[in-house]
Structure formats: structure tokens, C-alpha cells
C-alpha positions as CSV (number, residue, x, y, z in Angstrom):
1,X,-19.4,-9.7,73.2
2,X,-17.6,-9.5,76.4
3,X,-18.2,-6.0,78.8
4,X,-14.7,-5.0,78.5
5,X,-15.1,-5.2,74.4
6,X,-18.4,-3.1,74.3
7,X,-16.7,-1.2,76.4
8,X,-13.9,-0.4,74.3
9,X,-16.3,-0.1,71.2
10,X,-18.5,2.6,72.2
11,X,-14.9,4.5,73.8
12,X,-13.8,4.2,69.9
13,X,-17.1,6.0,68.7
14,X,-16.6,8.8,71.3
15,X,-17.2,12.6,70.2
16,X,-16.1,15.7,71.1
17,X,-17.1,19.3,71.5
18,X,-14.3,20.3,70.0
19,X,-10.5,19.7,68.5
20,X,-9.1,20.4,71.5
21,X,-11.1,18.6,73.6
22,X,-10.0,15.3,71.5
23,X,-6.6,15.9,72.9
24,X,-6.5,17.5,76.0
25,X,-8.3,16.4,79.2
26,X,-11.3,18.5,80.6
27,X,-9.8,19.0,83.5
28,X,-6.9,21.0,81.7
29,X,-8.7,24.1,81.1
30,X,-8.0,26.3,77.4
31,X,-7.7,29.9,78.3
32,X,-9.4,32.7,76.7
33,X,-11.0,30.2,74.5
34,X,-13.7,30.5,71.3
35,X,-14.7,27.8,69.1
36,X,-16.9,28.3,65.9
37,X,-18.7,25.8,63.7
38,X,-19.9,28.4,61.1
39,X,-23.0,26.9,60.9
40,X,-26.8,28.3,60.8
41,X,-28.1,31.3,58.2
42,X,-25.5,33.4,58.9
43,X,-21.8,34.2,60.1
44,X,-21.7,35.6,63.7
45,X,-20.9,38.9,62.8
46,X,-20.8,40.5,66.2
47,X,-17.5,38.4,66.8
48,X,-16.7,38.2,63.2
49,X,-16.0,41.7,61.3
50,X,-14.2,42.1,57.3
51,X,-11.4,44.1,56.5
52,X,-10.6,44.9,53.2
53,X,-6.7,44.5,53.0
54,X,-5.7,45.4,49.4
55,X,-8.8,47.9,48.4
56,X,-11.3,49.2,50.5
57,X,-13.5,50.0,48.0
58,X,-13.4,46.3,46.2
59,X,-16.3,44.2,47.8
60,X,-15.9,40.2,48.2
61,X,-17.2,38.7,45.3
62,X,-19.3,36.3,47.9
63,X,-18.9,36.1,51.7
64,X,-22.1,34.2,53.3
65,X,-23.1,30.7,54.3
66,X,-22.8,27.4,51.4
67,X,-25.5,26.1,50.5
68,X,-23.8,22.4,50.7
69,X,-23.1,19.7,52.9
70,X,-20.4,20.7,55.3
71,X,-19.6,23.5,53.1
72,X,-19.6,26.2,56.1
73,X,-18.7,30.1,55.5
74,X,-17.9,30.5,51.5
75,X,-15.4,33.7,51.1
76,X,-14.3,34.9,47.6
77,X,-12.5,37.5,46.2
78,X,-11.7,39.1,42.9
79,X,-8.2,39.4,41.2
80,X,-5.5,41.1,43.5
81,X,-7.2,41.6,46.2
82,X,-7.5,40.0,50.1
83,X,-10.1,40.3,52.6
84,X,-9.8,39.3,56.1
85,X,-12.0,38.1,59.2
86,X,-11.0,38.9,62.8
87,X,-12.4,40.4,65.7
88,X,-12.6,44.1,64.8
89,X,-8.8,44.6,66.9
90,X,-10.2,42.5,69.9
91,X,-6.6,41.0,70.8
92,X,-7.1,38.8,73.8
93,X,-4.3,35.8,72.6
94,X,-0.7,35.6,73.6
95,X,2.3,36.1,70.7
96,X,4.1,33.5,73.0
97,X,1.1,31.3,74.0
98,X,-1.5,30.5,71.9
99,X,-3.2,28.2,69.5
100,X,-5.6,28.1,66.4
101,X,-6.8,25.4,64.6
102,X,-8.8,25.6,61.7
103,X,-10.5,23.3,58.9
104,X,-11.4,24.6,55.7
105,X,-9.9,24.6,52.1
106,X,-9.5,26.3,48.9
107,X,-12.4,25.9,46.5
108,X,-10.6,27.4,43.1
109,X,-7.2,26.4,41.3
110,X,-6.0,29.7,41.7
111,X,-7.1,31.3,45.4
112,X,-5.0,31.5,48.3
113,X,-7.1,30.7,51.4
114,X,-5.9,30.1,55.4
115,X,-6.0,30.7,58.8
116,X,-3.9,32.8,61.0
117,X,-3.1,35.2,64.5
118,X,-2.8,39.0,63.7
119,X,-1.8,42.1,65.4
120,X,-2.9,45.5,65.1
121,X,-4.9,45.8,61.9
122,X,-5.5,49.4,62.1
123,X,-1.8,50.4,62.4
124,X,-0.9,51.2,58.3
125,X,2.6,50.0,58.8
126,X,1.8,46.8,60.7
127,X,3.0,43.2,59.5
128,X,2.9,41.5,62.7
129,X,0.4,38.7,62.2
130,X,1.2,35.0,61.5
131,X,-0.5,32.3,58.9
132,X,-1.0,29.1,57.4
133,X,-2.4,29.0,53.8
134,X,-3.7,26.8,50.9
135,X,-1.9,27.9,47.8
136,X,-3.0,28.2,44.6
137,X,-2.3,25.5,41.6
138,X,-0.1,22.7,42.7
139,X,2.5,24.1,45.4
140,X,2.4,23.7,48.8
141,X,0.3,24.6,51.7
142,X,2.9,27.5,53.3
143,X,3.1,28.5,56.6
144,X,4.0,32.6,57.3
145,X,5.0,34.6,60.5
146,X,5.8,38.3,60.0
147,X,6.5,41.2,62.1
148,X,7.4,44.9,61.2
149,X,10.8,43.7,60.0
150,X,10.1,41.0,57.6
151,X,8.6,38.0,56.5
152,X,9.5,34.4,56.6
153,X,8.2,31.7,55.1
154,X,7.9,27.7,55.4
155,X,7.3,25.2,53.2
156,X,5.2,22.3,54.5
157,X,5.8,19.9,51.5
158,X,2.0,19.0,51.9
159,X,0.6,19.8,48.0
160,X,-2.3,22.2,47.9
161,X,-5.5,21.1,46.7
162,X,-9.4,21.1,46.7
163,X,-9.8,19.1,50.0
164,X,-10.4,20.2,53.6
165,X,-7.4,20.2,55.7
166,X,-7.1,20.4,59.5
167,X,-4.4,24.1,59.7
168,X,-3.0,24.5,63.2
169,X,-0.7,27.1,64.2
170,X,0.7,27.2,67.6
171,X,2.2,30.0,69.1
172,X,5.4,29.6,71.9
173,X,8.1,32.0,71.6
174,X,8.4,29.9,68.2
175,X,5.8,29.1,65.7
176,X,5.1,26.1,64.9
177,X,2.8,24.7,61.8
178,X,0.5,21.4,61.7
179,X,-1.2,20.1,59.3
180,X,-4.2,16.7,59.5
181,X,-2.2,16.6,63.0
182,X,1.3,16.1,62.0
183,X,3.9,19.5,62.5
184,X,5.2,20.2,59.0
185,X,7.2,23.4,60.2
186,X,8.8,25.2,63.3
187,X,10.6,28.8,63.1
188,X,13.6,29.1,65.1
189,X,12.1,32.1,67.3
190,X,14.2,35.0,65.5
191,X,12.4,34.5,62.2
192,X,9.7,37.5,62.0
193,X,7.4,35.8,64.6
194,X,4.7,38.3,65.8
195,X,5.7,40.2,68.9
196,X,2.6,42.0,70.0
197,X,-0.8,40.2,71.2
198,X,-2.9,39.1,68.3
199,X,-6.6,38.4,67.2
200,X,-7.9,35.1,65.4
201,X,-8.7,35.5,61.4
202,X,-9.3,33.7,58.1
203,X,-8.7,35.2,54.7
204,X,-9.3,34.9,51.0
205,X,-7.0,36.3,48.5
206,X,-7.8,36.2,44.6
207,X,-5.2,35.3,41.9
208,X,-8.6,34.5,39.4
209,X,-11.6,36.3,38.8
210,X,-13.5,34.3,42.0
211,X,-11.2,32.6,44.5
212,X,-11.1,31.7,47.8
213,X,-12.1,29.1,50.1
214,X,-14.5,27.8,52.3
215,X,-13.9,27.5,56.3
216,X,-16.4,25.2,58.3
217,X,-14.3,25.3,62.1
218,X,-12.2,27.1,63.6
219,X,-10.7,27.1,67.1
220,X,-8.2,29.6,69.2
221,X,-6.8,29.6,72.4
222,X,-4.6,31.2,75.0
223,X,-2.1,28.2,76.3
């Protein structure tokens, strides 16, 4: 084997610290940037804090660690209800520049699971937050972006199911959704998008008895 050829091998076998680091040169630098594997015993709960959307008082029917290969932070939740993770109102991203990426999936038929940006959570009125979602049975993963106006969503066409899927949402003035790295949607930029600066999250919302998803990386940064 010539030098230039194991050269070229060992390039192909290359790894990264990250999804964005895959992409983008070193030398270009991520702002305000945080990266979590959810690995280890336990989630990183003095970045990570649950809000109970639908019913304070209904508990997730699990939120911890699987027990499985790759299987990363398991969250559930019962009938009717969501529960989200974000950083307790710590907003340090831009509405108009700034990324997420996320990989996880839904583990039950009838859960809704995703990633997102979010405003304000502790303002009762507030809708301004925007998302990207694994749907329940077999329609489509759907992107969202909302504001105190309205919602809008976008269809992907990419079917839900059971698998892990790479979700990035990026965050310009427009919103635009990706998903295994190819952009499946782009809002026009007078389509709800979220207007005020926002926090990282994840959530689970049950349609079942036990549903959710499971979430093993996720990525955010200021562009």
C-alpha cells in the first residue's frame, strides 16, 4: 500500500468530538456552545432540570439512564401529558442564530418524542419555543416553530419509527429542519418563529400508558 493510500485510509476512519466538529473546521469557533453524550449513572442535572408541561402533579413514568447499549437518557410519560428538559430558564442562544442537533428516537408506537429551542418557560401564556419531533404510529417526523401568535407546522415526509434519527434545527431569522443531514423543511420567516432568546430541551409526550423516547446526544449552539 502506497503512503498516499494509508494516508487516505486512516483520514476515512477519522473521529470527532462532536457533530459539529465533523463539519466545521476547528478553527471556526461555535459560540456559546454545550455538547452532551448522556452517558455515565446519571443525567447532569445541574444543567439539565424537568418541567412538567401538562400536570404538575403527574410524575414521568421513568426519566433515568438505559440500561442498554447506546440507549442513553430513557424519558416516559403517561397518557396526556409532556415533560420537558431545559436549562431551568438559562437562555444564552440566539432566536436568529443558533443550532441544535440531537440523536435519539421514539421507543413506543404511540409517544411523541424530539428536540427543540424554547423561550420563557415560566411565562403561563408563552408559546415561543421551536421543535422537531418523532410522531406517534406511522406519520411523519414534524417540525414546529411557535410564538405567542400561533403555531405552524412542517411536514418532513420522513416516516416516524423506532430508529435513532439525527434532528437538527437551525435557527436564522428562518427555521430550518434536518434530518440524517439532509433539510426536510424551511419556514418562510413570518411563520410563528420564536422571537425572544431561547434554552436547549428534549421532551416526551404520552398518547399510551408509557411513551416516549430515548435521547443519547445532543448538541446546541450560538452561530
Amino acid at each position: 500500500m502506497s503512503a498516499n493510500s494509508q494516508v487516505a485510509r486512516n483520514q476515512s476512519r477519522q473521529t470527532f468530538d462532536s457533530v459539529y466538529e465533523s463539519t466545521n473546521p476547528l478553527t471556526t469557533v461555535a459560540g456559546q456552545r454545550v455538547v452532551e453524550w448522556f452517558t455515565g449513572n446519571s443525567l447532569n442535572t445541574d444543567r439539565w432540570t424537568l418541567k412538567l408541561n401538562s400536570d404538575p402533579s403527574t410524575d414521568p413514568v421513568f426519566n433515568g439512564m438505559d440500561d442498554s447499549v447506546n440507549g442513553g437518557f430513557k424519558f416516559l410519560m403517561t397518557n396526556g401529558h409532556e415533560g420537558t428538559y431545559d436549562f431551568n430558564n438559562k437562555r444564552q442562544y440566539n432566536y436568529d442564530g443558533a443550532v441544535i442537533i440531537g440523536i435519539c428516537k421514539r421507543n413506543h408506537a404511540d409517544g411523541i418524542f424530539g428536540i427543540g429551542f424554547r423561550g420563557d418557560r415560566d411565562v403561563a401564556t408563552n408559546r415561543s419555543y421551536t421543535r422537531l419531533f418523532i410522531k406517534n404510529g406511522s406519520n411523519n417526523i414534524e417540525g414546529m416553530t411557535a410564538d405567542g401568535s400561533g403555531v405552524t407546522y412542517f411536514d418532513t415526509g420522513v416516516t416516524s419509527d423506532g430508529n435513532l434519527h439525527n434532528l437538527k434545527i437551525e435557527l436564522s431569522g428562518t427555521t430550518a429542519f434536518s434530518i440524517d443531514g439532509v433539510l426536510k423543511a424551511t419556514s418562510t420567516g413570518s411563520q410563528n418563529e420564536t422571537d425572544e432568546k431561547v434554552q436547549p430541551n428534549f421532551f416526551a409526550y404520552g398518547e399510551g400508558s408509557s411513551q416516549g423516547g430515548n435521547i443519547i446526544y445532543l448538541e446546541a449552539y450560538n452561530t
